[in-house]
C-alpha positions in Angstrom: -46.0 41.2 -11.5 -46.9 40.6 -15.1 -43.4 41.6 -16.1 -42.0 39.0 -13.4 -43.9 36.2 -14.8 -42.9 37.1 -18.2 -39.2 36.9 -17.0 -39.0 33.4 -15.6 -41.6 31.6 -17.7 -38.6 33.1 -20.8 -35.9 31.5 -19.1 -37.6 28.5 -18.0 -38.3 27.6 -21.7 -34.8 28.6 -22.3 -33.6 26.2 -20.1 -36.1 23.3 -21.7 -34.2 24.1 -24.7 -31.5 21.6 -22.6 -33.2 19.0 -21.8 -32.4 17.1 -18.9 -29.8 14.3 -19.9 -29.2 15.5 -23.4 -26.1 17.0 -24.5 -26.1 20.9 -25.0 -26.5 21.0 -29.3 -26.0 24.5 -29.4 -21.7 23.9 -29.2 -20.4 22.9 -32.3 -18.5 19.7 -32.1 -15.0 22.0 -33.2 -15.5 24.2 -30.2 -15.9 21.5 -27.2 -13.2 21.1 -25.1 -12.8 20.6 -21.1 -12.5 23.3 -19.0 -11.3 23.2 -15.4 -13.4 25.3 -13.0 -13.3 25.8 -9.6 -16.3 25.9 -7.1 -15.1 27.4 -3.9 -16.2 25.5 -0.4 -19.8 27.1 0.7 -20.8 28.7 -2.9 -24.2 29.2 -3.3 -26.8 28.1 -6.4 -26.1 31.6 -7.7 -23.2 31.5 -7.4 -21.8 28.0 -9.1 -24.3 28.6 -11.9 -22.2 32.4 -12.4 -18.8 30.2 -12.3 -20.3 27.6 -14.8 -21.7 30.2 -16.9 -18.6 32.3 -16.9 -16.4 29.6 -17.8 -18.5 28.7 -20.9 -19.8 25.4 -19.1 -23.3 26.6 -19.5 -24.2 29.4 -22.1 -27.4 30.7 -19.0 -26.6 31.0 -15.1 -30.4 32.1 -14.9 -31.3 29.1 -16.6 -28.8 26.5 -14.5 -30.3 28.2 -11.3 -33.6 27.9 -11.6 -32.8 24.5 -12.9 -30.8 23.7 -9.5 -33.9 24.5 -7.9 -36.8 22.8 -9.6 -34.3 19.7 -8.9 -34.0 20.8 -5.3 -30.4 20.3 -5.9 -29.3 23.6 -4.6 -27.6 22.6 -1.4 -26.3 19.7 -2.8 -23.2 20.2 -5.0 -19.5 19.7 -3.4 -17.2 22.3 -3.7 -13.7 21.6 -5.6 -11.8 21.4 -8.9 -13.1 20.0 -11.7 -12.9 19.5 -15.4 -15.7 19.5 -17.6 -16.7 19.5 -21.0 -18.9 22.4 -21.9 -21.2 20.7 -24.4 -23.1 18.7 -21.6 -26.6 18.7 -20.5 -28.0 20.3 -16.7 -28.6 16.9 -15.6 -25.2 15.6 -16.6 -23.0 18.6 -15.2 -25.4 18.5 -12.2 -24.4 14.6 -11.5 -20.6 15.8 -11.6 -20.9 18.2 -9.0 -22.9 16.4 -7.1 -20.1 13.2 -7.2 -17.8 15.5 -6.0 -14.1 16.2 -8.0 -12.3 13.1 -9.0 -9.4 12.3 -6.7 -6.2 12.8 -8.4 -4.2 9.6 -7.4 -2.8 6.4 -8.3 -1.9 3.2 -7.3 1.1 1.6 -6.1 1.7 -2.3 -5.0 4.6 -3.4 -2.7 4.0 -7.1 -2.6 5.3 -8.9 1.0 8.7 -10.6 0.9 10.9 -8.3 -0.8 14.2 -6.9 0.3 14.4 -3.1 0.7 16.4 -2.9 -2.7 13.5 -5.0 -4.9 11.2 -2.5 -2.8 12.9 0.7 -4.3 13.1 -0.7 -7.2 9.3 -1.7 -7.2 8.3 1.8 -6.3 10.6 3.4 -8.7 8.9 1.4 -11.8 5.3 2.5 -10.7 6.4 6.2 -9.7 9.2 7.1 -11.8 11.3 8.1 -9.1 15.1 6.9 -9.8 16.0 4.0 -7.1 19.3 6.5 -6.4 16.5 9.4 -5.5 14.9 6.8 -3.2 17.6 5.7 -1.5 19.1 9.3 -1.0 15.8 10.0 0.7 15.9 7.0 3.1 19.2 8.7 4.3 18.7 12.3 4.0 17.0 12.5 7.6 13.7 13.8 5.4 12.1 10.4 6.0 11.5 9.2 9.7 10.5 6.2 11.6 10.4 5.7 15.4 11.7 1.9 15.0 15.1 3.0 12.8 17.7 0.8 14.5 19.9 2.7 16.8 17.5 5.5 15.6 20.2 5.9 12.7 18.4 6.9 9.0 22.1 7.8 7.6 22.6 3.3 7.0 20.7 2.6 4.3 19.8 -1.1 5.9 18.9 -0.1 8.6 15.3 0.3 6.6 15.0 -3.0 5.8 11.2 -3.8 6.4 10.5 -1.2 7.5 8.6 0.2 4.3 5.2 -2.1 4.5 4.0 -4.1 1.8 0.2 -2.9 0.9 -1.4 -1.3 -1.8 -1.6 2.5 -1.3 -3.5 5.5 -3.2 -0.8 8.0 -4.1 -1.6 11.6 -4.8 -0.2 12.9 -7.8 1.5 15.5 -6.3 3.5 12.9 -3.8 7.1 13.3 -3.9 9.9 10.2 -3.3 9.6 11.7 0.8 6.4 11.0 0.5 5.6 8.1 -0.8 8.5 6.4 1.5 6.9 8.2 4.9 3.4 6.9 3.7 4.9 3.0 3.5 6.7 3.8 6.8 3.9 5.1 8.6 1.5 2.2 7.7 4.1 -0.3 9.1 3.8 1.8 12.6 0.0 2.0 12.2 -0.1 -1.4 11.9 2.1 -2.8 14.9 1.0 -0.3 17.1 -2.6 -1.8 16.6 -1.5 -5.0 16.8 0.1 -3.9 20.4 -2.7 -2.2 21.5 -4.9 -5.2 22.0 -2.1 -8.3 22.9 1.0 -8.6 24.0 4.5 -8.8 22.5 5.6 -12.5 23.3 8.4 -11.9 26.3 10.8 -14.1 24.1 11.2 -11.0 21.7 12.7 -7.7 23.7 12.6 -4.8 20.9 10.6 -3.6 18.1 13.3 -4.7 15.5 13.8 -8.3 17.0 10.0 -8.5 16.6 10.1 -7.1 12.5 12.9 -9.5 12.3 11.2 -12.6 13.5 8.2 -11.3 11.0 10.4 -11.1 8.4 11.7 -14.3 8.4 8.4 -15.8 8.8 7.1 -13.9 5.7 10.3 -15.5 3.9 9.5 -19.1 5.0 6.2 -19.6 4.9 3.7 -20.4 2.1 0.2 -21.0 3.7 -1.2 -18.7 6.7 -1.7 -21.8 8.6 2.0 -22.6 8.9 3.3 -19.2 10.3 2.5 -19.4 13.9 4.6 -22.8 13.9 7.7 -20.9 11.8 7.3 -18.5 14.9 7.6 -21.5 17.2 10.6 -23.4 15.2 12.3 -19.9 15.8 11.4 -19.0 19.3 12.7 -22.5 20.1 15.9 -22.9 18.2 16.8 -19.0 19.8 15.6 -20.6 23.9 18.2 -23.5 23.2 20.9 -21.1 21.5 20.8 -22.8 18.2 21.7 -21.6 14.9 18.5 -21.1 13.1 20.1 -22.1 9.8 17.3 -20.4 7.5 18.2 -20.2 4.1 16.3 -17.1 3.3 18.9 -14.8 5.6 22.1 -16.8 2.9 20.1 -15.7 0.1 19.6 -12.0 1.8 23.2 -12.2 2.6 24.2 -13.0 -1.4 21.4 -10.8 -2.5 20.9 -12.8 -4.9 17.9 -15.0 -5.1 17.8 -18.1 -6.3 16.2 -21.5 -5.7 18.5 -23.7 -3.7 21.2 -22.9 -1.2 24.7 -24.3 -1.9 27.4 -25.3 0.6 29.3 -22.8 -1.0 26.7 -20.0 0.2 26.6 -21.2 3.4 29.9 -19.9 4.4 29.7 -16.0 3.4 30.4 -14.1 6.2 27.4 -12.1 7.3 25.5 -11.5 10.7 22.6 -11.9 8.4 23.8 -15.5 7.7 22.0 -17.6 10.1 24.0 -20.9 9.2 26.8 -19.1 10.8 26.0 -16.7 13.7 23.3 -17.7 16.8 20.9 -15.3 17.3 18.4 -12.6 14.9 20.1 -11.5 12.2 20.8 -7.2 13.0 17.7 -6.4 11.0 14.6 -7.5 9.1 15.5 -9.2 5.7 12.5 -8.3 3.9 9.4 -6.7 4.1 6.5 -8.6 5.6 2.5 -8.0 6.2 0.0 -8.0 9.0 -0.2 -11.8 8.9 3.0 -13.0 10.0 2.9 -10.0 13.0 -0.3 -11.9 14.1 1.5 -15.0 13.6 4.0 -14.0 16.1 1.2 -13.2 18.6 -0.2 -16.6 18.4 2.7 -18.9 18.5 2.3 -22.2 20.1 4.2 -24.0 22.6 5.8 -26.8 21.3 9.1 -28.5 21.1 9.5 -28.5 16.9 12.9 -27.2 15.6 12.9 -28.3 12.1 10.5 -27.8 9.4 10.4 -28.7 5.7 8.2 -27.7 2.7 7.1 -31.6 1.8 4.1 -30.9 -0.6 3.5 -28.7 -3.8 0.9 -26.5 -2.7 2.8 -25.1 0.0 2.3 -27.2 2.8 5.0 -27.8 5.5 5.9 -30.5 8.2 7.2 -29.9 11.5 9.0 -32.0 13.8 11.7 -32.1 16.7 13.4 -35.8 15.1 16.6 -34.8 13.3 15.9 -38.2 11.7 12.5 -37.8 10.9 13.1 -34.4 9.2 16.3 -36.1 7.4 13.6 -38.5 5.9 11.5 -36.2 4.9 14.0 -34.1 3.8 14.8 -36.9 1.1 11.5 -38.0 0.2 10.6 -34.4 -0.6 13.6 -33.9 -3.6 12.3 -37.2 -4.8 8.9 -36.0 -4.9 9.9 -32.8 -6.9 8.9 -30.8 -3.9 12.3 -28.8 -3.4 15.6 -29.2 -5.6 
């Protein structure tokens, strides 16, 4: 008993030797470095302090044990891969494990509005994926999505908005396959919860009509308030079989963008030129967030068919008056509001 007692009161004043929250002075500053160490899922006390001390992380596992436990800290620590520096106090290492390891990721941001192209090029900048390696993914069949058009992945445009604008957490490990199947999946997760509690409006008939109309609201639109009454502009000009004459689908047509629309522009022959064929264009021209799907949910019934940007901040005017909208139309250029 005697020799018991003499045992653990030793290596509890070893372990006082490291105080809590103090760094471990007994590694010369030449010999610290970081270690990786795993701690498998349901190790012990016993056990992590053997792994730390066999990795060099702590110099006692005696001493980190009994320190686990006058901490009642045993039970506590999470299992994983980690790398730690082996000059560093009980208390510090302790705090490490019990954070958990650090998740090995980074960021990406797809803003809304951009056409598949800008997207790849986008997510090539912040991966370092070549654009080429995206796009050979989109049509290799290794990348799905239940909306394709025609359920055809080998047309490269036949993706168009269907990659969602959001900002995503991307392992490190992520290939270009996955990446693109994470972007495509958030787009289904995000209609199909949308569907789940309203309707589809019956004047849209398929999935890609309804990215479409999305689309071009996420094109047109500046403030939140204004895209339900896009949506109704739209829904009306396609009920009276009008051209719906949005600039946005010239400009997609071109792929070129640029701030104002020349007569010129207007007559390239596209079905994604709106001045020129009735009806959607064949696909979404851009990609487009949660906002202008909801926006599509709740558009009102009126009997507008124009609509104009008329003030600086974004704000637009409706109306059904060719002449009205004419007049506006002209008092808007000499305001400086569009060119």
């Amino acid at each position: 008993m005697i020799f018991i007692l003499f045992i653990f009161n030793s290596v509890n004043n070893f372990a006082q030797l490291i105080k809590p929250g103090e760094v471990n002075n007994n590694v010369n500053i030449s010999d610290i470095k970081v270690i990786e160490v795993n701690i498998p899922q349901g190790s012990s006390a016993s056990q992590i302090s053997s792994i730390l001390d066999s990795t060099g992380i702590v110099t006692s596992s005696l001493a980190f044990e009994l320190y686990l436990r006058n901490e009642n800290l045993t039970d506590k620590l999470r299992p994983g891969t980690y790398e730690i520096q082996n000059n560093l106090s009980f208390e510090d290492i302790t705090s490490i494990l019990l954070k958990g390891p650090p998740l090995k990721t980074y960021t990406i941001t797809i803003p809304e509005g951009l056409w598949l192209s800008e997207t790849l090029s986008t997510i090539s900048a912040q991966t370092g994926y070549d654009v080429s390696q995206l796009e050979n993914s989109l049509i290799s069949g290794q990348v799905v999505s239940k909306y394709l058009p025609g359920n055809d992945y080998t047309q490269l445009q036949n993706w168009e908005g269907l990659l969602f604008p959001n900002t995503y957490q991307i392992d490190i490990e992520s290939n270009g396959e996955t990446i693109l199947q994470t972007l495509v999946n958030e787009l289904e997760i995000r209609f199909e919860n949308l569907i789940s509690t309203q309707s589809i409006p019956d004047w849209i008939t398929t999935p890609t009509q309804f990215f479409t109309v999305a689309s071009l609201i996420e094109a047109e639109s500046k403030l939140d308030e204004d895209r339900p009454l896009v949506s109704s502009v739209i829904k009306n000009r396609l009920d009276d079989n009008m051209l719906l004459q949005i600039d946005a689908t010239v400009l997609y047509s071109l792929q070129k963008r640029k701030s104002q629309v020349l007569l010129i522009d207007l007559q390239i022959d596209s079905p994604y030129n709106t001045y020129k064929y009735t009806s959607l264009p064949p696909t979404p021209i851009s990609g487009f967030g949660e906002r202008s799907m909801i926006a599509i949910m709740n558009t009102p019934e009126n009997n507008y068919i124009y609509y104009l940007l008329t003030d600086i901040n974004g704000k637009m005017t409706f109306t059904n008056n060719y002449e009205e909208f004419i007049n506006l139309k002209n008092k808007a250029k000499e305001e400086g509001v569009i060119p």
